[in-house]
C-alpha positions as CSV (number, residue, x, y, z in Angstrom):
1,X,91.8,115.5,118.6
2,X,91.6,114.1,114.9
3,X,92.9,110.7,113.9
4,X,93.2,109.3,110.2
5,X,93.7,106.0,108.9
6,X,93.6,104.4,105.7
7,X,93.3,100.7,104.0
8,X,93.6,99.6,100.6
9,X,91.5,98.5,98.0
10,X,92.3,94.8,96.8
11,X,92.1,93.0,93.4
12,X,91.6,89.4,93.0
13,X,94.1,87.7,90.9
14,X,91.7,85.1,90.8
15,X,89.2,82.9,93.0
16,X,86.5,84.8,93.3
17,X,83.0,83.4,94.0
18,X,84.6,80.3,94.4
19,X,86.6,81.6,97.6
20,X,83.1,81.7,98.9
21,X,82.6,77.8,98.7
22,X,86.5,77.4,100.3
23,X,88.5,77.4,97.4
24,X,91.3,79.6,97.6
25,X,91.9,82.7,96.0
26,X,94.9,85.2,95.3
27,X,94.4,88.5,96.1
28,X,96.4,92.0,95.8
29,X,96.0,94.8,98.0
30,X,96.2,98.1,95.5
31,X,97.0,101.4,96.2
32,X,93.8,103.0,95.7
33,X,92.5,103.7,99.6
34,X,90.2,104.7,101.5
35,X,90.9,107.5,104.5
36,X,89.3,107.7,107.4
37,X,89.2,110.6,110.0
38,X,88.0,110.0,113.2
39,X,87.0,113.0,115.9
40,X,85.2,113.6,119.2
41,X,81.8,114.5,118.8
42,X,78.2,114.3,121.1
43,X,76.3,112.5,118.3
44,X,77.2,109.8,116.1
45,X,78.3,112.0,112.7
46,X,79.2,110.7,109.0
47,X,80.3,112.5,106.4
48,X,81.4,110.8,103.2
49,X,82.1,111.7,99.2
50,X,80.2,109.5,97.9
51,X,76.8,110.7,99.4
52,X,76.0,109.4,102.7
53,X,76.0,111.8,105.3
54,X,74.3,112.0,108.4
55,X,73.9,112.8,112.3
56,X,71.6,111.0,114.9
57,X,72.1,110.1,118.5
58,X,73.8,107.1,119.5
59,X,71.3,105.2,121.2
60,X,69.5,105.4,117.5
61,X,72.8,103.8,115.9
62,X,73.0,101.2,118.6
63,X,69.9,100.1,118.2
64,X,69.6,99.7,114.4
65,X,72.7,97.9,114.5
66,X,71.5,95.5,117.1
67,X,68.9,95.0,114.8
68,X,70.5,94.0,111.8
69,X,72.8,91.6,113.4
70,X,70.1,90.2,114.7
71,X,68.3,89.7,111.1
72,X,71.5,88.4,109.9
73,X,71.4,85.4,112.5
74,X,68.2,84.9,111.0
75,X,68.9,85.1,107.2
76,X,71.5,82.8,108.1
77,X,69.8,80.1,109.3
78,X,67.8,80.2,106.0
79,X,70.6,80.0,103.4
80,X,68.7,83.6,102.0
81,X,69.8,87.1,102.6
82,X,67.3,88.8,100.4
83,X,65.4,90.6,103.5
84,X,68.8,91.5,105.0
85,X,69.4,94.0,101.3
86,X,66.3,95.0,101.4
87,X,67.1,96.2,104.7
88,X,69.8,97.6,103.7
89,X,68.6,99.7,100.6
90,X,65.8,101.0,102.4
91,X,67.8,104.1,103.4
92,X,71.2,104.7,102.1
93,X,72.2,105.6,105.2
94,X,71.4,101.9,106.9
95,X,74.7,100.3,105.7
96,X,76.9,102.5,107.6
97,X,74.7,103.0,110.6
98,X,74.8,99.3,111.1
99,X,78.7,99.3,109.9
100,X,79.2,102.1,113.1
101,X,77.3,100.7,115.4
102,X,78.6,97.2,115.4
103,X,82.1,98.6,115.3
104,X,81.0,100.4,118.9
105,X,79.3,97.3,120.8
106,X,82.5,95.2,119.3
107,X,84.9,97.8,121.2
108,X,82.3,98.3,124.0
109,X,81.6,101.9,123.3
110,X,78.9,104.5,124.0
111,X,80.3,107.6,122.9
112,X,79.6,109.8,120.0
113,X,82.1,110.0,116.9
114,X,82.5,111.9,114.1
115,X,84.0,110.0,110.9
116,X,84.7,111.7,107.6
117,X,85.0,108.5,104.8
118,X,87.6,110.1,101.8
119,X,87.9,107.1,99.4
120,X,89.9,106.9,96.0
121,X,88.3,103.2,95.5
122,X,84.9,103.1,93.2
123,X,82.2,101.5,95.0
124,X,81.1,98.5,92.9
125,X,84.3,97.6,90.6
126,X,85.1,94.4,92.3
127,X,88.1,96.7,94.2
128,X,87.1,96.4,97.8
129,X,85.9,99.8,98.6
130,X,83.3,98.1,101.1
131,X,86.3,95.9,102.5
132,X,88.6,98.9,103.0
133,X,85.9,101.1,104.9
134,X,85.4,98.2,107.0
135,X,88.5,97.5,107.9
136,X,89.3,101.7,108.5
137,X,86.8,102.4,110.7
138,X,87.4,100.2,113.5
139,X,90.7,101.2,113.3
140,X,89.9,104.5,113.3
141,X,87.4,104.4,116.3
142,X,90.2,102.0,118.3
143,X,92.9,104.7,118.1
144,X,90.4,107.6,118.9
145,X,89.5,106.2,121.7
146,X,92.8,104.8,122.8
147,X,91.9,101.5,122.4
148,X,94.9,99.0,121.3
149,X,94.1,96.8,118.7
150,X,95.7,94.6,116.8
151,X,95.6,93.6,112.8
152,X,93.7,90.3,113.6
153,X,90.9,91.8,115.7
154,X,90.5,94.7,112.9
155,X,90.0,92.1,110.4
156,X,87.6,90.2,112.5
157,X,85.2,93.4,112.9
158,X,85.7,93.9,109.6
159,X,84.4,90.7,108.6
160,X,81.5,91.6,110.9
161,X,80.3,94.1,108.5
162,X,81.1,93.0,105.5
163,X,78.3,90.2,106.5
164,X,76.0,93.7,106.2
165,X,76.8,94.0,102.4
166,X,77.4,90.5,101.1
167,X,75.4,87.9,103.6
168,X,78.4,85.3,103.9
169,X,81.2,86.8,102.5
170,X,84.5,84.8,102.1
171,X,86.8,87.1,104.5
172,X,89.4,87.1,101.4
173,X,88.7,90.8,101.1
174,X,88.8,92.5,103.9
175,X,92.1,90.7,104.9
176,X,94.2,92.1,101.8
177,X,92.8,95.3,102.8
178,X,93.5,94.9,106.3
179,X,96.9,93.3,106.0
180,X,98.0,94.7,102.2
181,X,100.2,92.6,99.9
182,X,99.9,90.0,97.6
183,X,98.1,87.4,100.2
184,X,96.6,83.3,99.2
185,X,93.3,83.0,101.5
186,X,91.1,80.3,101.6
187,X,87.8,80.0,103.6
188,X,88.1,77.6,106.2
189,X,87.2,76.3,109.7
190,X,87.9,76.9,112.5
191,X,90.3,79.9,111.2
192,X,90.8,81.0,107.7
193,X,94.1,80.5,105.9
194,X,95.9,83.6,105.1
195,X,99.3,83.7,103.7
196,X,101.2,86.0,102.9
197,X,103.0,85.6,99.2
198,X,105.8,87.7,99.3
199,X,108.7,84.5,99.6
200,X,107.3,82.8,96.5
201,X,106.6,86.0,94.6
202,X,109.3,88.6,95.4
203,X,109.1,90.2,92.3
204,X,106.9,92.9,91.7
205,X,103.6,92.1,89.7
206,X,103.6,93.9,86.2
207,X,101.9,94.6,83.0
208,X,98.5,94.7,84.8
209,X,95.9,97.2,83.5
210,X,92.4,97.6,85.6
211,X,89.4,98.7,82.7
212,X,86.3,99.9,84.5
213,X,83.1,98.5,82.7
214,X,80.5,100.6,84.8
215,X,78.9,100.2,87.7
216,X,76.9,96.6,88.3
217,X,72.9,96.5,88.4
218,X,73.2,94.3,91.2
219,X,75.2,94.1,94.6
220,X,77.7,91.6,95.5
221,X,75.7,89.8,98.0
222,X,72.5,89.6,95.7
223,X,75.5,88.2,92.7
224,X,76.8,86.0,95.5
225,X,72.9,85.1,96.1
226,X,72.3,84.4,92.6
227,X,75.4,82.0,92.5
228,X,74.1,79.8,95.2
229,X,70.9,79.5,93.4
230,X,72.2,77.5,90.5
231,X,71.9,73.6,90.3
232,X,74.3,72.5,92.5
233,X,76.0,70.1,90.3
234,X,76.5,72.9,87.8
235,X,77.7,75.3,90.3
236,X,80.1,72.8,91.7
237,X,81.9,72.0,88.2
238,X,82.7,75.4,88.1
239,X,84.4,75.8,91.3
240,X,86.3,72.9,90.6
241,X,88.0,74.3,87.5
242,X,87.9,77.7,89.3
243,X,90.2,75.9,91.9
244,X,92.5,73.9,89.8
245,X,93.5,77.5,88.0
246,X,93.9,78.7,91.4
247,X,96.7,76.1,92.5
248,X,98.1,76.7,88.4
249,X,98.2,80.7,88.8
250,X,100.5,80.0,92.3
251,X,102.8,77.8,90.0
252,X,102.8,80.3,87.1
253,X,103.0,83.3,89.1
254,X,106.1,81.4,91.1
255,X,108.0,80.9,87.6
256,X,106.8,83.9,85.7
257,X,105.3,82.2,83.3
258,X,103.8,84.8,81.3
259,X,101.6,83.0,78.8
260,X,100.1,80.5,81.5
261,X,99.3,83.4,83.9
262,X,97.3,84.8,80.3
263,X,95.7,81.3,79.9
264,X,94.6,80.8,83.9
265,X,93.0,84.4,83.9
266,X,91.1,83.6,80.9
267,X,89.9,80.2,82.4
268,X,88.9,81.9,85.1
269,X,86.6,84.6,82.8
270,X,85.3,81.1,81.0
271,X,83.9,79.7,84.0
272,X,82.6,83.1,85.8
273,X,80.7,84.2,82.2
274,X,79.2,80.5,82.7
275,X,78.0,81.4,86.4
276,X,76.0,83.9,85.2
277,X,78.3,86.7,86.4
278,X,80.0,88.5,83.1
279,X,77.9,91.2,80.9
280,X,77.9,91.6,77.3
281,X,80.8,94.7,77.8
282,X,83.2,92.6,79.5
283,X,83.2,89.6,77.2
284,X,83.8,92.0,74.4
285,X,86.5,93.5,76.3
286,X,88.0,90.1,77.7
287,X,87.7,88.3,73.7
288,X,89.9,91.4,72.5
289,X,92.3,90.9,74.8
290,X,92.6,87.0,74.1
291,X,92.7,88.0,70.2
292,X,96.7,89.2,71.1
293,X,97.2,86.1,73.9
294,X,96.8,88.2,76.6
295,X,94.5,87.2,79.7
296,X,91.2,89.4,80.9
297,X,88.9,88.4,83.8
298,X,86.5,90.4,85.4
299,X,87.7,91.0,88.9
300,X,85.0,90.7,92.3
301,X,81.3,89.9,92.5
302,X,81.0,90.7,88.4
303,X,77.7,92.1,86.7
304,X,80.1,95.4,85.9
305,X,83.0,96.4,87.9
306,X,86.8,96.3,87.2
307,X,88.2,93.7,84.4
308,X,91.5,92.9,85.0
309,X,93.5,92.4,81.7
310,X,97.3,91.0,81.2
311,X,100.0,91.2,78.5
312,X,103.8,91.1,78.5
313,X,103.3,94.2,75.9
314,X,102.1,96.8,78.2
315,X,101.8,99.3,75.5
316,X,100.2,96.6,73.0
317,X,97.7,96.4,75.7
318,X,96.8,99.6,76.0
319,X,96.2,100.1,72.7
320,X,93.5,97.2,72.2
321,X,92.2,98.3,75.4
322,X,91.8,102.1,73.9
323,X,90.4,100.5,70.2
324,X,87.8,99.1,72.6
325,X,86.4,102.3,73.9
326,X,87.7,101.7,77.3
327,X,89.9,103.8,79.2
328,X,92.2,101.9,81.7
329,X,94.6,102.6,84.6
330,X,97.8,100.7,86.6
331,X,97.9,100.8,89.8
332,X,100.4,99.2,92.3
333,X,100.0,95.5,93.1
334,X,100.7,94.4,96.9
335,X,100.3,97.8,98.6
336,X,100.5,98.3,102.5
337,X,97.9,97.3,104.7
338,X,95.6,99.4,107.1
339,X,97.7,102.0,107.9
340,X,97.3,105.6,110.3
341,X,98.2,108.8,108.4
342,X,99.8,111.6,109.5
């Protein structure tokens, strides 16, 4: 018996690294997925295109995984997840053993599973491949086994392991990739606030190109970690205008007011470039694209990844984009959520 599931990748309008610190954030769910195919098996078995691949017993997976959750309790406590990445670069197999492990003690399994990862989302572009492989696979393992499960207990394993990659990640990604859509999420105790945008936006989102810059240097969590290490005061200020352009996009995006949606995203850039989080590449990119009052933002944890760029010219766009050097793609806006395949 074979099952296969898929998620999304997601895109962030805009809010990220501020979502972190509660501010909300608007985020797409995009059509680019990852699949998931879950079978029997004695061991626990991975195979995956983009290179990690292997078989051990299951009391071996268990364990490690029991192990990192505990470290996490303990970088935690200290505000500093630095020996949690180290962890996890040690072998490049120790992300998804922990990620499949933790998905077993959550569903109170002790069997073996094989799971072959097929994903169309490029790891480190600020497009949620991480989030979409962490919201499949418990999915995946839930309907192998027979296991109901719904939506909100998907997302909150998924969360679970996106802990793993990015210490104390908002939970904004893995919901639009567990849930799809154009969603407004903001961090928040003692439940986050998801909604879902669809009344206020009914329209579908256009004129959107994605431009990958390369891959980042660093990882999200250790972008995330260098964020928290600014002054305080600093970082703060930024949040703040981070978070009014939040509230302005949802007013923009309401009336389709094409220019201000151009100006937010660009407000946005301003103030992630002055956390430390732009490169050289994507300025370049992002000024050329303001030079014909058109917006450009880089999209996720930054250092590299996906810039997001907007114009009511479509074609315009493209060609700056291509004067640039860059090559760029569209992709839908507000795709479906987790999904099984046939």
């Amino acid at each position: 018996m074979s099952i296969s599931v898929s998620a999304p990748g997601k895109v962030h309008l805009i809010g990220e690294h501020a979502v972190v610190y509660g501010v909300p954030a608007i985020i797409a769910a995009i059509e680019n997925r990852c699949r998931v195919t879950a079978e029997e098996h004695d061991k626990i078995k991975i195979e995956s295109d983009f290179g990690v691949n292997f078989e051990d017993d299951i009391k071996n997976v268990l364990s490690f995984a029991d192990e990192v959750n505990a470290l996490w309790k303990e970088c935690n406590k200290k505000k500093n997840f630095s020996e949690l990445f180290s962890v996890m670069r040690i072998e490049k197999t120790n992300p998804m053993k922990a990620a499949v492990g933790t998905v077993m003690r959550h569903l109170n399994l002790a069997n073996g599973i094989s799971l072959k990862i097929d994903s169309k989302i490029p790891a480190g572009a600020g497009l949620g491949s991480s989030s979409a492989m962490s919201v499949s696979i418990p999915f995946a393992v839930a309907e192998l086994n027979n296991i109901e499960i719904t939506k909100e207990e998907i997302n909150k394993i998924a969360f679970s392991l996106e802990q793993f990659n990015h210490g104390t990640p908002s939970g904004g990604d893995n919901s639009a990739c567990c849930y799809g859509g154009l969603i407004w999420f903001q961090k928040s105790q003692p439940k986050n606030i998801i909604r879902y945008m669809k009344k206020e936006i009914p329209y579908e989102l256009e004129n959107f190109l994605m431009v990958y810059t390369g891959k980042p240097k660093k990882t999200t969590g250790e972008l995330v970690q260098q964020v928290r290490n600014l002054n305080e005061d600093f970082r703060n200020e930024k949040m703040e205008n981070i978070k009014k352009a939040v509230y302005e996009m949802r007013d923009a995006l309401e009336k389709k007011q094409k220019e201000k949606i151009s100006d937010l995203m660009n407000t946005a850039q301003n103030n992630l470039t002055e956390l430390g989080v732009s490169t050289p590449k994507i300025n370049r990119l992002c000024e050329a694209v303001r030079n014909i009052s058109g917006g450009a933002k880089l999209c996720g944890a930054g250092g590299g990844g996906i810039v997001l760029c907007y114009h009511e010219d479509k074609q315009l766009l493209k060609d700056i984009i291509k004067s640039e050097k860059f090559e760029c793609w569209e992709t839908e806006l507000g795709a479906e959520g987790v999904r099984e395949e046939k």
